[in-house]
C-alpha positions in Angstrom: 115.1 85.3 111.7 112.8 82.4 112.5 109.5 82.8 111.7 108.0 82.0 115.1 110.5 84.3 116.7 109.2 87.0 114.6 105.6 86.2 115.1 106.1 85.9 118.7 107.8 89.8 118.6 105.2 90.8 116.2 102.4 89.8 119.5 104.1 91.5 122.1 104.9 95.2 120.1 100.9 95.0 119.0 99.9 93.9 122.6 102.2 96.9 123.9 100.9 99.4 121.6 97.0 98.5 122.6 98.0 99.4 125.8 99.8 102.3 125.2 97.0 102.8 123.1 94.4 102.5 125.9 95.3 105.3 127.5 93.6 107.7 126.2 90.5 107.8 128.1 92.8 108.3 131.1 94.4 111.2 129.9 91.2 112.8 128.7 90.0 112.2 132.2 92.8 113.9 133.3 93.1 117.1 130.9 90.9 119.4 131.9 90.5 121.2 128.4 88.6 120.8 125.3 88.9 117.9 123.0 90.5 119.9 119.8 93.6 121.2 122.7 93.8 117.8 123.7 94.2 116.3 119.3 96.6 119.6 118.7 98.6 118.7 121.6 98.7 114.4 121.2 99.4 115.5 117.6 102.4 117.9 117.6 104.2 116.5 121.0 103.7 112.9 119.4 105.3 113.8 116.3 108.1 115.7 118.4 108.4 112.3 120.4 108.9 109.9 117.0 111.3 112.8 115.5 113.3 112.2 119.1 113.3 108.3 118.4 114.1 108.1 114.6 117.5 110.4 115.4 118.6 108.5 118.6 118.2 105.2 116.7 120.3 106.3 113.4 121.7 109.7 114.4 123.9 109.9 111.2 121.6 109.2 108.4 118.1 110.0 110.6 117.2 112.3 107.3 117.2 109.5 105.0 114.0 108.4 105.9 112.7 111.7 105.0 114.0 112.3 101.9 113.6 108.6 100.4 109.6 108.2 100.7 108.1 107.0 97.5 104.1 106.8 96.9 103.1 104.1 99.5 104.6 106.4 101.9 102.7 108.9 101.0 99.4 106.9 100.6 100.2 105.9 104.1 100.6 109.8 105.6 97.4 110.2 104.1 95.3 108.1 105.2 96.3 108.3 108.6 95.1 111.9 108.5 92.1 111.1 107.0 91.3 108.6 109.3 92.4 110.9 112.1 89.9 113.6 111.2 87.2 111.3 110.3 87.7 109.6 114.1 87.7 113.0 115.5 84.7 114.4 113.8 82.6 111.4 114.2 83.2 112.0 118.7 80.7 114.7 118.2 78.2 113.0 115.7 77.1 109.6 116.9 77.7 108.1 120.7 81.0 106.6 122.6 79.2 103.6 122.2 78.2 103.3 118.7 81.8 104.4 117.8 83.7 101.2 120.1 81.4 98.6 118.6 82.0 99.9 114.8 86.0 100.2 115.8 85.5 96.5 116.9 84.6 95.3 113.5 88.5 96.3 112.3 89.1 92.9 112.4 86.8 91.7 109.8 87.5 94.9 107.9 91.2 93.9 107.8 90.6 90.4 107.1 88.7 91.2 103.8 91.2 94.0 102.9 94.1 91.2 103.4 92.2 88.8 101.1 91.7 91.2 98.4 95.3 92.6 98.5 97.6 90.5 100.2 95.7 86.8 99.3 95.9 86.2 102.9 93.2 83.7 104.4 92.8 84.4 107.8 93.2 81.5 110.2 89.4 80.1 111.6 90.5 80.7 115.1 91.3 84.1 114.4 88.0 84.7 112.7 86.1 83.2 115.6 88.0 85.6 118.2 87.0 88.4 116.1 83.3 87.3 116.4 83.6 86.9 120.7 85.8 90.2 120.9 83.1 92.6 119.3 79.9 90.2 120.9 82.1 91.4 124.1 82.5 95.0 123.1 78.7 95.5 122.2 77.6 93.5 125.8 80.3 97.0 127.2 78.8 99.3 125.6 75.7 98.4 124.2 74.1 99.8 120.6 71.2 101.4 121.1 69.3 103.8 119.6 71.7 106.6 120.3 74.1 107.6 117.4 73.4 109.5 114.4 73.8 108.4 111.1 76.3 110.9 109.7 78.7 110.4 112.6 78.5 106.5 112.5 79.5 106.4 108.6 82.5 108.9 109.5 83.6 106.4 112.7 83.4 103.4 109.8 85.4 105.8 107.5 88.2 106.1 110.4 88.3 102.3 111.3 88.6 101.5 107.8 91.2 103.9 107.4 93.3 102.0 110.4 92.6 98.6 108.7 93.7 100.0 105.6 97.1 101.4 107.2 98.0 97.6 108.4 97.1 96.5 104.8 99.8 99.1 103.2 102.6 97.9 105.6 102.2 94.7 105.4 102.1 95.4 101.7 104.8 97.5 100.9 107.3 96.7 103.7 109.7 99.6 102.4 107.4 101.9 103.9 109.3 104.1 106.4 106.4 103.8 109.1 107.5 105.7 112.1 108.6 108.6 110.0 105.1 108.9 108.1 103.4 108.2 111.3 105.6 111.4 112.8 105.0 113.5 109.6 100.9 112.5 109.8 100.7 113.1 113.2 101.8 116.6 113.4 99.8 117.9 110.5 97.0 116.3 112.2 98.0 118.0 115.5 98.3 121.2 113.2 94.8 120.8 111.5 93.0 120.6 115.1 95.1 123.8 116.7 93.0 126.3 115.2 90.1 125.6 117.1 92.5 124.6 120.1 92.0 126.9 123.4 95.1 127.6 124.1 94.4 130.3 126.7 93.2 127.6 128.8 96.8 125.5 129.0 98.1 125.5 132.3 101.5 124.8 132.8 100.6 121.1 134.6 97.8 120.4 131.6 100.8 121.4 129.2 102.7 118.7 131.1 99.6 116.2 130.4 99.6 117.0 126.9 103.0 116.5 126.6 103.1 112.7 128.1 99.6 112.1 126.3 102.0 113.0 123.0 104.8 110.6 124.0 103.0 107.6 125.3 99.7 107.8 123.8 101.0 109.0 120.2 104.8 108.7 120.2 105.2 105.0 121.9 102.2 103.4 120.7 102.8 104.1 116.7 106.3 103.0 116.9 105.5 99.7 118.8 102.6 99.6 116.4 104.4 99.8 113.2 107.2 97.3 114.8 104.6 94.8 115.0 101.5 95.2 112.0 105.0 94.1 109.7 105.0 90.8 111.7 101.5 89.4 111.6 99.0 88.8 109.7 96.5 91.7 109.2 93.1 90.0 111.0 95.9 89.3 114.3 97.0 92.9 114.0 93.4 94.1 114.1 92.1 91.7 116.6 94.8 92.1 119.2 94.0 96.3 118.7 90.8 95.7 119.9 92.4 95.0 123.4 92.1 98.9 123.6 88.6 98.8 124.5 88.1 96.7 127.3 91.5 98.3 129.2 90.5 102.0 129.0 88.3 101.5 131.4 90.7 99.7 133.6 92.6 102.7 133.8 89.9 105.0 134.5 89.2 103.2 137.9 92.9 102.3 138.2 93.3 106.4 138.5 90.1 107.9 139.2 88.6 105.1 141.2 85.6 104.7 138.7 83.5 101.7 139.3 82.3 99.7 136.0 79.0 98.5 135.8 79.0 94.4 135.5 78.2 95.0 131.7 81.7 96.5 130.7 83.3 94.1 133.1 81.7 91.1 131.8 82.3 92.5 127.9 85.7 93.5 129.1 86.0 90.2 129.9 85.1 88.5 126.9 87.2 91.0 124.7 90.3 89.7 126.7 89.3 85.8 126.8 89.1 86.3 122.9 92.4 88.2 122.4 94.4 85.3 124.8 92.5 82.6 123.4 93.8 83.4 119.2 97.5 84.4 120.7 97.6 80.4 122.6 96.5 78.8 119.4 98.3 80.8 117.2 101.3 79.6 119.3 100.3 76.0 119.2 100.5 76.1 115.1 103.3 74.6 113.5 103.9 77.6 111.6 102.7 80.5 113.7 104.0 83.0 111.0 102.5 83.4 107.8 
């Protein structure tokens, strides 16, 4: 396929998943239960969701991807646990904020991890929109004073587990993504039940936590690993950073919840940064690398 083509494709499925992504602040507005419930059930009904997909798109041989993971595959169900449990238990150790400006550094983090491992030198355009999308997400939320130490190191641990995830699949293309990503996701889901309060699921929050599975989970890993195999890991991290500035949006889309002119203005930037690498990227002569 032409490589513009695929770099093009490899923008919207990352663009998508951000989105998908982004809605997670929504549906924990929504869910009226406690944050492990809310893991178990994003966990388990997102894993059910990618089992649904991976048999609808090869209904015969659905199994082999299953039963034909080598190492990487298993490096890569791994470390999305890890970082899963390292994002969760750092929600209750340092601040919101602290943990959206150190996510925001993912794209440096991936662009030294691509150096090291895949040799590839990221673009100067797409280092500079790195720089404006976290000056925009720290103008949002700020960085005081207000984390702790302990949690901030685990929230590092997690986004350097995601940057390390788009390293592997660039990497070792063989890897079955959506399958791993189904596997990790419902022993993740499993991990967090035991301290899940079930007793508290109603039958409409058991609704919630089935679409927060599908469309948070289910939809945004598979656009997600559709796209990290098309571009370059710094533009996979960068564009993910688009997360940020949009759960908000939703928040007052939904729940009519004014932001202050700091998170739009930062909101703001994150957005002009993301649009700004995806036009020049476009204007190269080979957009692909």
């Amino acid at each position: 396929m032409d490589p513009r083509r695929e770099h093009r494709l490899g923008l919207i499925f990352v663009v998508l998943a951000a989105i998908t992504w982004s809605s997670a602040g929504f549906f924990t507005r929504l869910i009226a239960l406690d944050y492990p419930t809310m893991i178990a059930g994003r966990g388990i009904f997102g894993a059910i969701g990618m089992l649904v997909l991976i048999i609808a798109f090869d209904p015969r041989h659905w199994t082999y991807q299953f039963r034909n993971m080598g190492w990487p595959d298993v490096v890569y169900i791994l470390n999305y646990v890890f970082g899963t449990l390292c994002y969760i238990s750092s929600l209750g150790l340092t601040s919101i904020a602290h943990n959206s400006v150190i996510f925001a550094t993912i794209p440096f983090i991936s662009a030294l991890l691509g150096w090291l491992f895949l040799r590839e030198i990221p673009s100067v355009h797409a280092i500079g929109a790195s720089a404006i999308a976290i000056l925009g997400v720290m103008i949002m939320v700020g960085f005081g004073a207000d984390g702790g130490v302990a949690g901030d190191v685990l929230s590092f641990a997690g986004t350097a587990s995601m940057a390390a995830s788009i390293i592997l699949v660039r990497k070792y293309r063989t890897i079955a993504i959506t399958a791993c990503a189904c596997i990790a996701s419902f022993i993740s889901g499993v991990i967090a039940l035991p301290f899940a309060e079930l007793s508290h699921v109603t039958s409409l929050n058991f609704t919630y936590l089935v679409l927060f599975g599908l469309l948070n989970a289910s939809a945004g890993l598979t656009l997600f690993s559709l796209g990290s195999k098309r571009l370059p890991a710094v533009e996979t991290a960068l564009i993910s950073t688009l997360d940020t500035p949009l759960a908000p949006f939703w928040v007052w889309l939904a729940f009519n919840e004014i932001a202050g002119p700091q998170t739009v203005i930062g909101g703001l930037l994150v957005l002009f940064a993301v649009i700004l690498h995806i036009y020049l990227s476009q204007r190269r002569p080979n957009a692909a690398m």
